[in-house]
Structures are given as structure tokens and as C-alpha cells.
C-alpha positions as CSV (number, residue, x, y, z in Angstrom):
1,X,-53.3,-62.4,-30.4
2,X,-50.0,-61.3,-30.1
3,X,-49.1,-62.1,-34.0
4,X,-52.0,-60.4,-35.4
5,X,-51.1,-57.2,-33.1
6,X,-47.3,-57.7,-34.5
7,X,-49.0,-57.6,-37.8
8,X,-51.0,-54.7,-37.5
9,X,-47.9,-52.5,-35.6
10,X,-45.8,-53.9,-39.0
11,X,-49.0,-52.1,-41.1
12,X,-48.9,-49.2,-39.1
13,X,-45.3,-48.4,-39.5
14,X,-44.6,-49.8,-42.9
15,X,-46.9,-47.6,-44.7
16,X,-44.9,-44.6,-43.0
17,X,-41.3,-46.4,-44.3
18,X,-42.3,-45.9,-48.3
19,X,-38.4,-44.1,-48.3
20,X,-37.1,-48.0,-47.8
21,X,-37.9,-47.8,-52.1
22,X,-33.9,-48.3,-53.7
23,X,-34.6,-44.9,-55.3
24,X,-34.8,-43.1,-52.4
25,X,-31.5,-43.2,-50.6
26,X,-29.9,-40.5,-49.0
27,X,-28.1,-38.1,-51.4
28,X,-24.6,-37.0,-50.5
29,X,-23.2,-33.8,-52.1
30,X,-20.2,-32.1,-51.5
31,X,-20.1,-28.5,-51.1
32,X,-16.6,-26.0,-50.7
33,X,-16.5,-22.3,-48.9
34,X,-14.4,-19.7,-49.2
35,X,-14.8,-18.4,-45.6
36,X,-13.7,-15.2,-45.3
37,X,-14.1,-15.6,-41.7
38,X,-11.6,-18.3,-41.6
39,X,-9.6,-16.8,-44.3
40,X,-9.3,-20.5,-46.2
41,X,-11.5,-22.9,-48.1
42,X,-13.1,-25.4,-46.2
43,X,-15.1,-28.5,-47.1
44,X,-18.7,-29.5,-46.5
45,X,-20.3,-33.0,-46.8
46,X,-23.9,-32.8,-47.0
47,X,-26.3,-36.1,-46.7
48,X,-29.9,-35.1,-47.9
49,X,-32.6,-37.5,-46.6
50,X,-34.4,-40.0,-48.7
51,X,-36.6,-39.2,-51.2
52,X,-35.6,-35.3,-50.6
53,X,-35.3,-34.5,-54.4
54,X,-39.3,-35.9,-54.6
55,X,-40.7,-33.9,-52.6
56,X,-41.2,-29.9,-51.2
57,X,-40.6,-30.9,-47.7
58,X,-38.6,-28.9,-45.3
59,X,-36.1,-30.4,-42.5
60,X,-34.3,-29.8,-39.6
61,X,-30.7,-29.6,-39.8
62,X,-28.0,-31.9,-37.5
63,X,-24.3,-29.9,-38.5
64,X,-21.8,-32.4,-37.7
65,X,-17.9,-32.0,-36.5
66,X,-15.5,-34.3,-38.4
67,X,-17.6,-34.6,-40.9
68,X,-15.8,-36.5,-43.3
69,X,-15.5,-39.3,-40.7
70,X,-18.7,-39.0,-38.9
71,X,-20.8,-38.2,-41.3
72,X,-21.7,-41.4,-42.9
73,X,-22.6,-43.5,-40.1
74,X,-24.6,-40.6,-38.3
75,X,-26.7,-40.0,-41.4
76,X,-27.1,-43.4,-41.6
77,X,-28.5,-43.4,-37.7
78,X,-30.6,-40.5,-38.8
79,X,-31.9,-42.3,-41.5
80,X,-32.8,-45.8,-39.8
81,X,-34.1,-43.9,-37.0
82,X,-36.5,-41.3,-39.4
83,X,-37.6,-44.9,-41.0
84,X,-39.1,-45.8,-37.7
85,X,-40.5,-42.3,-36.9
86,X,-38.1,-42.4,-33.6
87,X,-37.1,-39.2,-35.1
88,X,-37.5,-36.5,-38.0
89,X,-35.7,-37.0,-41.7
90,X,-32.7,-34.8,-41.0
91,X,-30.7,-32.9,-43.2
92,X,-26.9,-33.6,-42.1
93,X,-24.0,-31.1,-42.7
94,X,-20.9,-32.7,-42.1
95,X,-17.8,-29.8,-41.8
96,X,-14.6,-31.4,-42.6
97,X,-11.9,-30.5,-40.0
98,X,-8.6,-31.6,-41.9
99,X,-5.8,-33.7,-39.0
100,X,-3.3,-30.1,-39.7
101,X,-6.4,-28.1,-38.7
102,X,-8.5,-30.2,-36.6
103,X,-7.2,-28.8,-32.8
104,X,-7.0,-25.0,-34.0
105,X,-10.2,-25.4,-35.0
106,X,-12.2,-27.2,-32.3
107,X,-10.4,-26.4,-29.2
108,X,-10.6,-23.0,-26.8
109,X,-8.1,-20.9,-26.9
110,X,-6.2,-20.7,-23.6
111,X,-7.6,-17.9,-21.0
112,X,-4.4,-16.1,-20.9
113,X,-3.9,-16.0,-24.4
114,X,-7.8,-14.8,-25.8
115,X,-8.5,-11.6,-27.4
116,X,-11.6,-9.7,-27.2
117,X,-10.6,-8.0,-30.4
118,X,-9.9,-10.9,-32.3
119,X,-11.8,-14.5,-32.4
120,X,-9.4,-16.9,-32.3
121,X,-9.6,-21.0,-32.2
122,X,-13.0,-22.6,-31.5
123,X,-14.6,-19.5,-31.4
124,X,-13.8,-18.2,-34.6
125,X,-15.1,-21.9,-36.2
126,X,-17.8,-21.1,-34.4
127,X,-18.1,-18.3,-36.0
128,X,-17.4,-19.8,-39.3
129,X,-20.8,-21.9,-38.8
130,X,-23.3,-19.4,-37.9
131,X,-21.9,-16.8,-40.6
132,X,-21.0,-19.0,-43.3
133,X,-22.1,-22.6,-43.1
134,X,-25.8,-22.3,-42.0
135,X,-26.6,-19.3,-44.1
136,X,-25.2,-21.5,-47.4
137,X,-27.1,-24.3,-46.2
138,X,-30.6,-21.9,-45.5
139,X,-29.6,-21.2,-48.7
140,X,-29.4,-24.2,-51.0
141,X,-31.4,-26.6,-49.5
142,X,-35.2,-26.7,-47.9
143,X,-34.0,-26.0,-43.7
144,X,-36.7,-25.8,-41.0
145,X,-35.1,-23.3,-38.1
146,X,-34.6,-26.5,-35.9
147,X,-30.9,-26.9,-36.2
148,X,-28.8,-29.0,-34.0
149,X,-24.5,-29.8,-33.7
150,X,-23.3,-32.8,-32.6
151,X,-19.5,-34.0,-31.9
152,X,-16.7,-36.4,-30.6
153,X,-13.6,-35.3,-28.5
154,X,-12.2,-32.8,-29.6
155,X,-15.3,-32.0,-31.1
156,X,-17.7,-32.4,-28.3
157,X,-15.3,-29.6,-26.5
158,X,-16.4,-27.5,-29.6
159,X,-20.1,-28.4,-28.7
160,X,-20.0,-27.6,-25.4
161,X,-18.2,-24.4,-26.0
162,X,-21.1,-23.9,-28.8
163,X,-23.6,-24.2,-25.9
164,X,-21.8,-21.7,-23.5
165,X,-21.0,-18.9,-26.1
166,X,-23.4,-19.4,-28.5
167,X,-27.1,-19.9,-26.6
168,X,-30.1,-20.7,-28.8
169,X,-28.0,-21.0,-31.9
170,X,-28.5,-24.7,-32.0
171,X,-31.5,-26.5,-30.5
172,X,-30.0,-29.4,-30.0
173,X,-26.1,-30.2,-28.4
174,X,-24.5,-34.0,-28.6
175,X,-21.1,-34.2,-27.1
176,X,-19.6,-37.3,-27.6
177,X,-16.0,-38.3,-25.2
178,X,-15.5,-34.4,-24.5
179,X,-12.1,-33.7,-24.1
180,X,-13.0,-31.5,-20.9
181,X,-9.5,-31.9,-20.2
182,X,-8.3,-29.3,-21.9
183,X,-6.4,-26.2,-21.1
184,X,-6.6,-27.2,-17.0
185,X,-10.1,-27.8,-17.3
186,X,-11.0,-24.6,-18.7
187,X,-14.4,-25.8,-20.1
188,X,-15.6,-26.4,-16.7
189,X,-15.1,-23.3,-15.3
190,X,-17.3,-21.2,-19.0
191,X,-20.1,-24.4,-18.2
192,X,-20.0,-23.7,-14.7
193,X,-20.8,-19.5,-15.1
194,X,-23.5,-20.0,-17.9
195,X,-24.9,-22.5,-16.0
196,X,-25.4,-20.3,-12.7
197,X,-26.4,-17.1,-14.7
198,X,-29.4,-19.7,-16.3
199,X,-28.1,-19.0,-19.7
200,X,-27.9,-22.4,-21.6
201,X,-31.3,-23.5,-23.0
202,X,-32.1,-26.5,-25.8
203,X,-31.1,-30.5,-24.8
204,X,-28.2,-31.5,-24.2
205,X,-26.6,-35.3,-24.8
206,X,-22.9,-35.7,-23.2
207,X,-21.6,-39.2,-22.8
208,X,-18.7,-40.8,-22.0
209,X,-16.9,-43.8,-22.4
210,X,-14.5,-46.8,-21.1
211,X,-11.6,-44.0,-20.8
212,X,-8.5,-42.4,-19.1
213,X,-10.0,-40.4,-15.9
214,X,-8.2,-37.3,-17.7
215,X,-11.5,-37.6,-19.6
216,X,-13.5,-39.4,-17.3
217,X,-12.8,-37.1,-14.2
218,X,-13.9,-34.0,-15.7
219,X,-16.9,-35.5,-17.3
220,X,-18.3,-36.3,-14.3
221,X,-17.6,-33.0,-13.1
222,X,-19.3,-31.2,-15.9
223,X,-22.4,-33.3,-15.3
224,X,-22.4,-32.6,-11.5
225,X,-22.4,-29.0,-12.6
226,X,-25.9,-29.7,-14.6
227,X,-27.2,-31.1,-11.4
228,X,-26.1,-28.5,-9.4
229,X,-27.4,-25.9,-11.1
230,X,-30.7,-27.2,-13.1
231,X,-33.1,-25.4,-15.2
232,X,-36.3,-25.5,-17.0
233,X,-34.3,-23.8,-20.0
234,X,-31.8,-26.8,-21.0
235,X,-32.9,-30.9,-20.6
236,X,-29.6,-32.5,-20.3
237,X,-28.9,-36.3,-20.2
238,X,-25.4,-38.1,-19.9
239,X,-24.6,-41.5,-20.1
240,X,-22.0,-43.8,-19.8
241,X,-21.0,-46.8,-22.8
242,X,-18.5,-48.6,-20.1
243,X,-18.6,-51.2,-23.0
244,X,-16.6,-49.1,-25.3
245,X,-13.2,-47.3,-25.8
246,X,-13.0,-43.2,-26.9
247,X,-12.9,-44.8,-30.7
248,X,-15.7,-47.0,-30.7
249,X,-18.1,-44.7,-28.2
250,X,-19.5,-42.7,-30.7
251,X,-22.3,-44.9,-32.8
252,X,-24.0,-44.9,-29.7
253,X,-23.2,-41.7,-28.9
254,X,-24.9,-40.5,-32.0
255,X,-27.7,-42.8,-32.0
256,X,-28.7,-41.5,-27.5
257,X,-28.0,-38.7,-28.2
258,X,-30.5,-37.8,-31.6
259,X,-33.4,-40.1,-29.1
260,X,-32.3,-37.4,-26.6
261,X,-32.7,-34.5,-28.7
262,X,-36.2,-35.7,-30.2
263,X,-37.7,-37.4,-27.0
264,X,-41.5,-37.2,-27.1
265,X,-41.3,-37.8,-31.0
266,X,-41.9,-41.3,-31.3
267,X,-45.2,-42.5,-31.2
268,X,-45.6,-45.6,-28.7
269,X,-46.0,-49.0,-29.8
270,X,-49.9,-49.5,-28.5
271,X,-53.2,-47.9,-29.8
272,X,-53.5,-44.0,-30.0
273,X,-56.7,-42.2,-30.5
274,X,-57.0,-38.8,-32.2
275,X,-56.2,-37.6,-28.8
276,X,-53.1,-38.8,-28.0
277,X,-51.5,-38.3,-31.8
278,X,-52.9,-34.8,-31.6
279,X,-50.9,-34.4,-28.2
280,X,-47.8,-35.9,-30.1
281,X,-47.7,-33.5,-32.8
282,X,-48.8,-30.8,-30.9
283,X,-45.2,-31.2,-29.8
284,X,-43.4,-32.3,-32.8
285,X,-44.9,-28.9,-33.5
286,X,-43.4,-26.8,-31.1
287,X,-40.0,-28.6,-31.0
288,X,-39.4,-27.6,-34.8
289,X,-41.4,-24.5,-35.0
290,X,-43.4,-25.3,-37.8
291,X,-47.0,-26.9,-37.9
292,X,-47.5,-30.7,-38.1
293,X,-50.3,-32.6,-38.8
294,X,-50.7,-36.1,-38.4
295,X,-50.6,-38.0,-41.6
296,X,-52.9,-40.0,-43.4
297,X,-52.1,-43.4,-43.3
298,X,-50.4,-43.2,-39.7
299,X,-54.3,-42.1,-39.2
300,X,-55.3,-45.0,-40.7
301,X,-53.2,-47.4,-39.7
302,X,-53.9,-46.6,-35.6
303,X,-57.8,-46.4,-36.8
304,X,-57.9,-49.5,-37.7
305,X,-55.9,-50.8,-34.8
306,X,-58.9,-49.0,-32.8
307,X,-61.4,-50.6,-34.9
308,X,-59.8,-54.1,-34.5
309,X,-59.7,-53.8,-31.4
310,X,-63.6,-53.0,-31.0
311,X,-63.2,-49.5,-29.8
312,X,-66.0,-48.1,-32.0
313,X,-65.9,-44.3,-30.5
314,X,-62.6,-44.2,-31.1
315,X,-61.7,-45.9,-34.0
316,X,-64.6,-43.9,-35.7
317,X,-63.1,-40.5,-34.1
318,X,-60.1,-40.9,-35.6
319,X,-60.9,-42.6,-39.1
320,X,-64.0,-39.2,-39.2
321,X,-61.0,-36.6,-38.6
322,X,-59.1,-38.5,-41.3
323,X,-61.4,-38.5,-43.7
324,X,-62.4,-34.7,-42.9
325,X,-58.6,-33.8,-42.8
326,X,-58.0,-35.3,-46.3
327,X,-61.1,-35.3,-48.2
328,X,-59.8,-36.4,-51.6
329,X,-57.7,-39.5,-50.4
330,X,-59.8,-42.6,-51.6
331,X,-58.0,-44.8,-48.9
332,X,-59.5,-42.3,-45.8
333,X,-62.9,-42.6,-47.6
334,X,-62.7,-46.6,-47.8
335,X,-61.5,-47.1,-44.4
336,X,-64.4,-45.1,-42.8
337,X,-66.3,-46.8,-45.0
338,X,-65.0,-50.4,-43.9
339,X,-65.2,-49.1,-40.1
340,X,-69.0,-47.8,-40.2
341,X,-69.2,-51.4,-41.7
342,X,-67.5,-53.6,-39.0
343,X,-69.3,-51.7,-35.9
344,X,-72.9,-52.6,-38.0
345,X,-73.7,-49.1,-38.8
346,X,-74.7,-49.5,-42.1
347,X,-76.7,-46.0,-42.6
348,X,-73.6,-44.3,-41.5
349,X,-72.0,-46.7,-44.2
350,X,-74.1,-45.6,-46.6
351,X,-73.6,-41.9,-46.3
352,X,-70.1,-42.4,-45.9
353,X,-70.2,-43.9,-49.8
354,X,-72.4,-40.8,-50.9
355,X,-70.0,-38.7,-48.8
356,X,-66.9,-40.3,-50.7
357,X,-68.2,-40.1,-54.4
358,X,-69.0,-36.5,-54.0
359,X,-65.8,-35.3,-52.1
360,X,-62.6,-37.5,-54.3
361,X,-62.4,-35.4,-57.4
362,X,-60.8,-37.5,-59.6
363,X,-62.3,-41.0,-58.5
364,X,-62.2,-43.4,-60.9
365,X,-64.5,-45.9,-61.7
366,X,-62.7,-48.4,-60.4
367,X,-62.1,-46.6,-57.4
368,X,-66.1,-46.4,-57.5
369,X,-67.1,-49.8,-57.6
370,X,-64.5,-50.7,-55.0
371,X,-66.4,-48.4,-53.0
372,X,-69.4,-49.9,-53.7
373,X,-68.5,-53.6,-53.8
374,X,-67.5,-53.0,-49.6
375,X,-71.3,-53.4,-49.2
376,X,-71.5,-56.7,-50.5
């Protein structure tokens, strides 16, 4: 029992993982901006997800800190976790943050020292992402309005200072090792007034590792501060990789913190009915603002896990709305077909064929006499 469910969960998900295909690796393009808010060129590395250049999809968008470093491996976690359906194909925009720059750039200006007239430090990158980098990316490539930052250190400062200043600008937050130290803890003190005023909203992923309590200390302060003053707006998890060092933290840090940001994505490992995948795509739906329907040969796949499993109401539920939902896919036709078949309903069989050879436009004739050869 338990190998031919193994095998059907393999069917289920490999017909969803068609991207695994050598031509369809991720793309990796480079891009350069002439900010005029930063008054310098900077660098972009953007990773495209599989198979992007094949179709007219859109995607969210993950902008990265460090790019050039991270970027790689996090559009490789994006990738393997898309594959798997744990979470959407991502567009990821790494922004380069050269070693001369990197601390201007990422880190907040001290109190004493900030200018209302003039954005200076992490702010003005800040600014530099919402007025240059997203519109080029909205730009030149196919964006949904989901749009999340993620980064380490330095840069997980910079994305908790994105949070605080810059509400509803990114869905999604992952700060990795935040260097919370900084500036006497200055971070704490901006988390701890947005927090009380109720103005932070998306999900939020900070995590910590094996470190120095000068990074450890304020951590667990900051996340005290999101216990302290919860709200409906923001869903923040930390967690702690006590198996690894400030270096070595982020891989995981990356791959928590995406589950994090796209919880209630994945579809569970055990039989859904039309039901339950409507209810999961309802909020794959709402989470990136942009209607979802559940695809063909997921539908097929759980339909005849249903049918396998001898729940005829179901099974024929689902493989009716798939057949209904995509009327000229021969593969929705024959596994109605098959189903009506199985359960010894062979009227409903039989209109099902007429149903099929009417509806598929283009049906060939040897799609035909598959059809018809399911009778004998």
C-alpha cells in the first residue's frame, strides 16, 4: 500500500516538475543602473525562473541584498522549492553591494547624525530600490505586485529598517543574523515604535545563529518586541540554527524563511478534493493578488488518487470540474472517461466519450480511437 501511494504522490508532483527539462534552467542576466538617487552605477543580478522565456507567465519578485554573493544559492532554493510546489517560481533580483560600499549602504545612519532634508545611508538605498530597481524590473520583465526582500547581517538590518520605514512596500521580509547591534541598538528602538503604533504589516522571517550575544542579545530582544506587541497586520516567525556560525546560517535562513513567507502554499502530501485545492488557491490567490486556478494535471493527478482510492463522489467531483475547467485538454477528457469506467458507470462513460469528441477541437484520430479503445 504504501509503495503504490509513493507512486501515485511521485505522479502527482512529477507532472507539475516538467521545468526539471535541461532546457529550462534558470536564466541569469545582468543588468547596470545609473541611479540618480544614489548618484553612481550600481549592479543588478537577475535569476529568471525556469522555462520563463517559454511562456507569458507572471511572477512574484524576491530582491535580494548582496546579491552577487547570495544570489546563486537563493535562486537555487527558490528553484528546488517552486519544483516541489512548496512555493511559487520567483523572479530574483540580486543588488550588488560592493565591500567599499557595502556598510554605507545597508546600515542606519546614526540618530544624531540623520537629516530630514537629505536621505542618507540605508535609507537612501532604500530609496534606490523602490525608485529605481523595482520600476526597471516592473519594467523588463513579467512582475506580479507580490514583491518580497530578503537579507544577511548587515543586510538583514537593511530589512528590518525596510519593514519600519517602508510598510507595505515589500510583502514579504527575511532577515538573516541581523546586526541589531548597531549604532547602540538603534534598530530596536524604530521596531519597537512601529510596532506599538500597529504599523508593520506582511510576514516576517528573522533568524539567528550560533553567534556573539552582541548579535544574539539584541535578537532576542527584537523578537520579544513582536511578542509584546502582536498584530493581525504582520505574521512573524524567528528561529534559531544553533548548528551554525553567522557564515554558514544563511542557506537555511533563506530556505525558513521563503516556507515562511509562502506558508499555506503547499499542497499536503494526502488526497485533496476540489474542495480543499479550491481553498488552497483561494489563498495562493490573495497572497499574490492575482487569480489562480488550479491546474490541469495537479487536477488529475489528486483525481485519480481519489479514484484509487474508491472515493467515487469525489474523485468524479473533481475529474467533472477538470474536464469542465479545460474542455479542450484530451488528458481531462480520458481520465473522466477512465474514472466513470472504474466506478462501473458505464452510461456516464459513454456520454463522457460523446462529450469529449465534440468539445477537443483538434482531436486527432488517434486521440479518437484511444478514446474509444478505453471501452474495450
Amino acid at each position: 500500500m504504501k509503495r503504490i501511494v509513493y507512486g501515485l504522490l511521485l505522479l502527482i508532483v512529477g507532472c507539475h516538475c516538467s521545468s526539471w527539462a535541461a532546457a529550462n534552467y534558470p536564466e541569469v542576466q545582468e543588468l547596470v543602473i545609473d541611479s540618480s538617487v544614489m548618484g553612481e552605477t550600481r549592479n543588478l543580478v537577475v535569476y529568471l525562473p525556469a522555462g520563463y522565456q517559454n511562456n507569458e507567465d507572471r511572477f512574484p519578485v524576491l530582491y535580494l541584498t548582496d546579491g552577487d554573493i547570495q544570489g546563486p544559492h537563493t535562486a537555487g532554493t527558490v528553484d528546488y522549492l517552486a519544483k516541489f510546489d512548496q512555493v511559487p517560481q520567483m523572479i530574483v533580483v540580486g543588488i550588488v553591494n560592493p565591500r567599499q560600499t557595502r556598510e554605507r549602504d545597508l546600515t542606519v545612519t546614526s540618530a544624531d547624525k540623520q537629516s530630514a532634508e537629505q536621505l542618507e545611508n540605508a535609507d537612501r538605498f532604500l530609496a534606490f530600490i523602490e525608485k529605481d530597481v523595482i520600476p526597471l524590473v516592473k519594467q523588463q520583465y513579467r512582475t506580479l505586485d507580490y514583491q518580497a526582500l530578503s537579507g544577511t547581517s548587515h543586510g538583514g538590518q537593511f530589512a528590518i529598517n525596510a519593514l519600519i520605514k517602508r510598510p507595505g512596500l515589500f510583502n514579504g521580509v527575511i532577515a538573516i543574523s541581523p546586526s541589531l547591534y548597531w549604532h547602540n541598538q538603534q534598530m530596536l528602538g524604530l521596531s519597537e515604535m512601529a510596532l506599538k503604533n500597529h504599523q508593520l504589516q506582511g510576514r516576517l522571517f528573522v533568524s539567528i545563529a550560533n553567534e556573539e550575544p552582541a548579535m544574539t542579545e539584541p535578537f532576542q530582544k527584537f523578537v520579544d518586541l513582536t511578542k509584546r506587541y502582536p498584530t493581525d497586520k504582520l505574521a512573524v516567525i524567528s528561529q534559531t540554527f544553533s548548528n551554525e556560525t553567522h557564515n554558514t546560517t544563511v542557506l537555511q535562513g533563506q530556505y525558513y524563511g521563503l516556507k515562511h513567507l509562502f506558508s499555506g502554499w503547499a499542497i499536503p502530501e494526502s488526497p485533496q478534493t476540489l474542495a480543499d485545492l479550491q481553498a488552497i488557491f483561494e489563498k495562493r490567490s490573495k497572497l499574490l493578488n492575482t487569480a489562480m486556478v488550479i491546474p490541469e494535471d495537479r487536477a488529475a493527478g489528486y483525481g485519480q488518487w481519489l479514484q484509487y482510492l474508491n472515493r467515487q463522489d469525489d474523485a468524479l467531483a473533481l475529474l467533472n470540474w477538470n474536464r469542465i475547467t479545460y474542455p479542450q485538454s484530451f488528458n481531462a477528457h480520458a481520465a473522466l472517461i477512465r474514472a466513470y469506467l472504474h466506478f462501473k458507470k458505464a452510461e456516464e462513460a459513454k456520454a463522457a466519450l460523446t462529450d469529449a469528441l465534440r468539445s477537443i477541437k483538434e482531436l486527432s484520430s488517434e486521440q479518437k480511437a484511444q478514446l474509444e479503445g478505453l471501452f474495450s
